[in-house]
SEFIVO-680785 format. One record per residue (C-alpha): residue in three letters; z, y negated, x. Coordinates in steps of 0.1 Angstrom, whole numbers, plus 2048, in hexadecimal, padded with zeros to 3 digits. Layout:
BEGIN
AlaZYX ...
This chain:
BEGIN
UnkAF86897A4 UnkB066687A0 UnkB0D66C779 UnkB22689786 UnkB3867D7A1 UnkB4265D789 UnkB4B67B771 UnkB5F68878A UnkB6E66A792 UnkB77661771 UnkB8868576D UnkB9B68078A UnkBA765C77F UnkBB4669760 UnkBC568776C UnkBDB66C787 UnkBE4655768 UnkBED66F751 UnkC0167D76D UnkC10655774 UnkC1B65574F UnkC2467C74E UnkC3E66E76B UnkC4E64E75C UnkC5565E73A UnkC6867C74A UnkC7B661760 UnkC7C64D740 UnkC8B66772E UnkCA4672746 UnkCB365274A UnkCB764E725 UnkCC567171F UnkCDA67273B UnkCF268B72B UnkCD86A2722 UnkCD86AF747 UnkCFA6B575E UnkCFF69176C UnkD0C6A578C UnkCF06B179A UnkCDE68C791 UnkCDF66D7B0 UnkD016597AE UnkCED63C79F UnkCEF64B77E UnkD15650781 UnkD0F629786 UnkD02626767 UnkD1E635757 UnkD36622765 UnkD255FF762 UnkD1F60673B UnkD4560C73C UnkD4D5EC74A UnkD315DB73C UnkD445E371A UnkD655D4724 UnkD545B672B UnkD515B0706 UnkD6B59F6EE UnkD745BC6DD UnkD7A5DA6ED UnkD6B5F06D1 UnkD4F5FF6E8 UnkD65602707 UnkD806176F5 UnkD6062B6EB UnkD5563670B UnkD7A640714 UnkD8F665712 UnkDA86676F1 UnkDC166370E UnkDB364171E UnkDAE6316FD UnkDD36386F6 UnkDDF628718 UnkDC660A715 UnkDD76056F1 UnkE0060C6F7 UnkE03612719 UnkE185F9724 UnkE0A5EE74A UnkDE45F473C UnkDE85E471C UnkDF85C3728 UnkDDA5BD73A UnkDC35C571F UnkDD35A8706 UnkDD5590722 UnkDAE58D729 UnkD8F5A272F UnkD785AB74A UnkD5F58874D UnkD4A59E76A UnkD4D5B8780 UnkD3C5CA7A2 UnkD3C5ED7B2 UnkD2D5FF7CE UnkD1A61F7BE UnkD1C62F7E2 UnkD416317E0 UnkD406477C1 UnkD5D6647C7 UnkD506877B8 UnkD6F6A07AE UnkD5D6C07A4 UnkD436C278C UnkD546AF771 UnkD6969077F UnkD5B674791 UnkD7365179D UnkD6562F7AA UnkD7A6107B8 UnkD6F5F279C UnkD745C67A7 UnkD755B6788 UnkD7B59477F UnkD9258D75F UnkD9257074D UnkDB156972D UnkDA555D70A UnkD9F53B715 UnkD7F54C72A UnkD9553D748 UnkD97555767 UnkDB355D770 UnkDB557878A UnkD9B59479A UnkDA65BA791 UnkDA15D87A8 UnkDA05F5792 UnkD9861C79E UnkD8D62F77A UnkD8464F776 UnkD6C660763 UnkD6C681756 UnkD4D697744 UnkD596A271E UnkD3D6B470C UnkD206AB721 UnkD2B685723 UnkD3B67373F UnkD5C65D72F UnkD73648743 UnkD9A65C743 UnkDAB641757 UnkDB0622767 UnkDC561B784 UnkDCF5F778A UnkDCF5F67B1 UnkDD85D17BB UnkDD15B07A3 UnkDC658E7BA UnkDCF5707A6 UnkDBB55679F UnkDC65327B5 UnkDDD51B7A6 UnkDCC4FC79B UnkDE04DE7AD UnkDD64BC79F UnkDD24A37BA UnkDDE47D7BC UnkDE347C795 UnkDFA460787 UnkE0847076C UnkE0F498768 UnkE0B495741 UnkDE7481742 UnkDDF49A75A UnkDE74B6741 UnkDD74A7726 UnkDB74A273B UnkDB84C5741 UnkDBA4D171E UnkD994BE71A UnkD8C4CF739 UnkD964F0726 UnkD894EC703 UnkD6B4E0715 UnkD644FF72A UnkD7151A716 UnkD5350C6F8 UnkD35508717 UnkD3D52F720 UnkD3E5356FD UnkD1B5286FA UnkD285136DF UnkD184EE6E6 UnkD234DC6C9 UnkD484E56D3 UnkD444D66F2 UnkD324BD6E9 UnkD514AC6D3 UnkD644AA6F3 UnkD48494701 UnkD4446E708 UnkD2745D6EF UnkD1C44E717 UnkD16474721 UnkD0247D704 UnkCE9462708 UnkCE746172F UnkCE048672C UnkCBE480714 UnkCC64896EE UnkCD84A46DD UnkCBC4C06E6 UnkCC04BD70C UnkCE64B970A UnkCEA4DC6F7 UnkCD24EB70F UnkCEB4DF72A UnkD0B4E771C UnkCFA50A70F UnkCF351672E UnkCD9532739 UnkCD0551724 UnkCD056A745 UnkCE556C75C UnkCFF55673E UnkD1D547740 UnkD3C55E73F UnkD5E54A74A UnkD6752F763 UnkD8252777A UnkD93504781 UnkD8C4F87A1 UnkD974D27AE UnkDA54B9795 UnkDA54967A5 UnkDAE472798 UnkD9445C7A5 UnkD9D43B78B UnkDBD436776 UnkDA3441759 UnkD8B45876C UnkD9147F779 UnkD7B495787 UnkD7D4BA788 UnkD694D6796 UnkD6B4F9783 UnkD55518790 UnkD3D527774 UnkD3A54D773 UnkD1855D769 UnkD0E581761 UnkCF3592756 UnkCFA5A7736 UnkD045C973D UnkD045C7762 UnkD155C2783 UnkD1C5A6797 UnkD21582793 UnkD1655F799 UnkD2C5427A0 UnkD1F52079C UnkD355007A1 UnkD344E5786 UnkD404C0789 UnkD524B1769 UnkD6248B767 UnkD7348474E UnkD7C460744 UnkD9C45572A UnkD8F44670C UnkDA64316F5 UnkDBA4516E6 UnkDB0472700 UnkD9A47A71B UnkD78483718 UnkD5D494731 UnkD4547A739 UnkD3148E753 UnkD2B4B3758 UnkD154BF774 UnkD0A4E2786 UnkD054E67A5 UnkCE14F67B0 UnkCF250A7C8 UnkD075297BF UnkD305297CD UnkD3F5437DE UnkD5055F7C1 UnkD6757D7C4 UnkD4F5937BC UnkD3159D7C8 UnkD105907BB UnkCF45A77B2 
């Protein structure tokens, strides 16, 4: 009797994990072949997935893949249209946020969303957050952003150097600060590393842990910065605080983390001879996921 009941047992085991993977292949599969099935009549949170892959694209340097996901007419604004295009040259998106919930459906084949996105220029600098309304429409079976509405711009703050002697040191410091910044969210340590003091790379402990430093994380990674304070402590000592923006690849939301550089003037141009992060994350414009 006992022989039998395990058999049972055993039957009915089976039959609830075959049924388990029966149920994450199909939700599997219709995640992956979401154009196989009228996105319509799917939850909004695929429509979300559409649009982050969208912006996900334009987060890259070129915009090859964004222009692919875009309508014949969209492509042709994002390239000549004068207002969209301008934008396009001067920087890209560095990360971006939405609220899925606030997805507008127009019929059966048009969907719009309100996008925040942060921009930084070709220095990886930002430079201003974007609010953006784009719509998508569904051409044969696949959902392809039409257009993009530039609703306000909020520029980034002016960076005002305080109690420097001299405007031009102070400009020179800064290119530093620049070169600097733009190679650490490059993930390009031996860049930085030139614009380093020979004090820095030995107090930090050997060439391995400074290019771990300057490198960064692998997830969530660098993506741009912002310029914070820039103070003269010492005729031949600054310090400056910049914000560091991370993202995770392909997704929403951001992560702003100060950093604490001083830079000291050597005998022919400045130099960083410190650069710190704060443990604690600072506040960013948009939201963190």
């Amino acid at each position: 009797m006992s022989d039998v009941n395990f058999e049972v047992r055993r039957s009915s085991l089976n039959q609830n994990q075959r049924g388990f993977w029966l149920g994450c292949f199909a939700l599997i599969f219709c995640l992956c072949c979401g154009n196989v099935f009228p996105l319509e009549n799917a939850p909004s949170d695929l429509r979300a997935v559409v649009v982050e892959a969208f912006m996900a694209a334009r987060t890259l340097e070129h915009d090859v893949d964004a222009r692919k996901l875009m309508t014949a007419n969209l492509e042709h604004h994002y390239l000549h249209k004068k207002r969209l295009s301008i934008r396009v040259r001067s920087g890209r998106v560095a990360a971006f946020d939405f609220d899925p919930v606030k997805i507008v459906q127009s019929g059966d084949k048009e969907f719009s969303l309100e996008v925040e996105s942060i921009w930084a220029d070709l220095n990886e600098q930002v430079f201003a957050t974007q609010y953006e309304r784009i719509k998508f429409l569904k051409v044969k079976n696949e959902w392809l952003a039409d257009d993009i509405d530039f609703i306000r711009s909020v520029p980034g703050k002016r960076l005002l150097p305080f109690n420097v002697e001299s405007d031009k040191r102070a400009q020179l410091a800064l290119a530093v600060v620049n070169r600097f910044m733009k190679a650490v969210v490059n993930h390009d340590p031996k860049s930085a590393i030139q614009s380093t003091t020979q004090e820095f790379q030995t107090n930090v402990g050997g060439q391995e842990r400074l290019e771990q430093l300057l490198t960064g994380p692998i997830e969530p990674h660098y993506t741009a910065y912002d310029r914070r304070t820039f103070t003269q402590k010492e005729k031949k000592e600054i310090e400056m605080k910049v914000g560091l923006y991370l993202v995770n690849k392909g997704k929403k939301g951001v992560i702003v983390k100060e950093a604490r550089l001083t830079l000291r003037q050597g005998k022919t141009e400045w130099n960083i001879d410190n650069f710190q992060i704060e443990s604690a994350p600072a506040g960013a414009s948009a939201s963190s996921s």
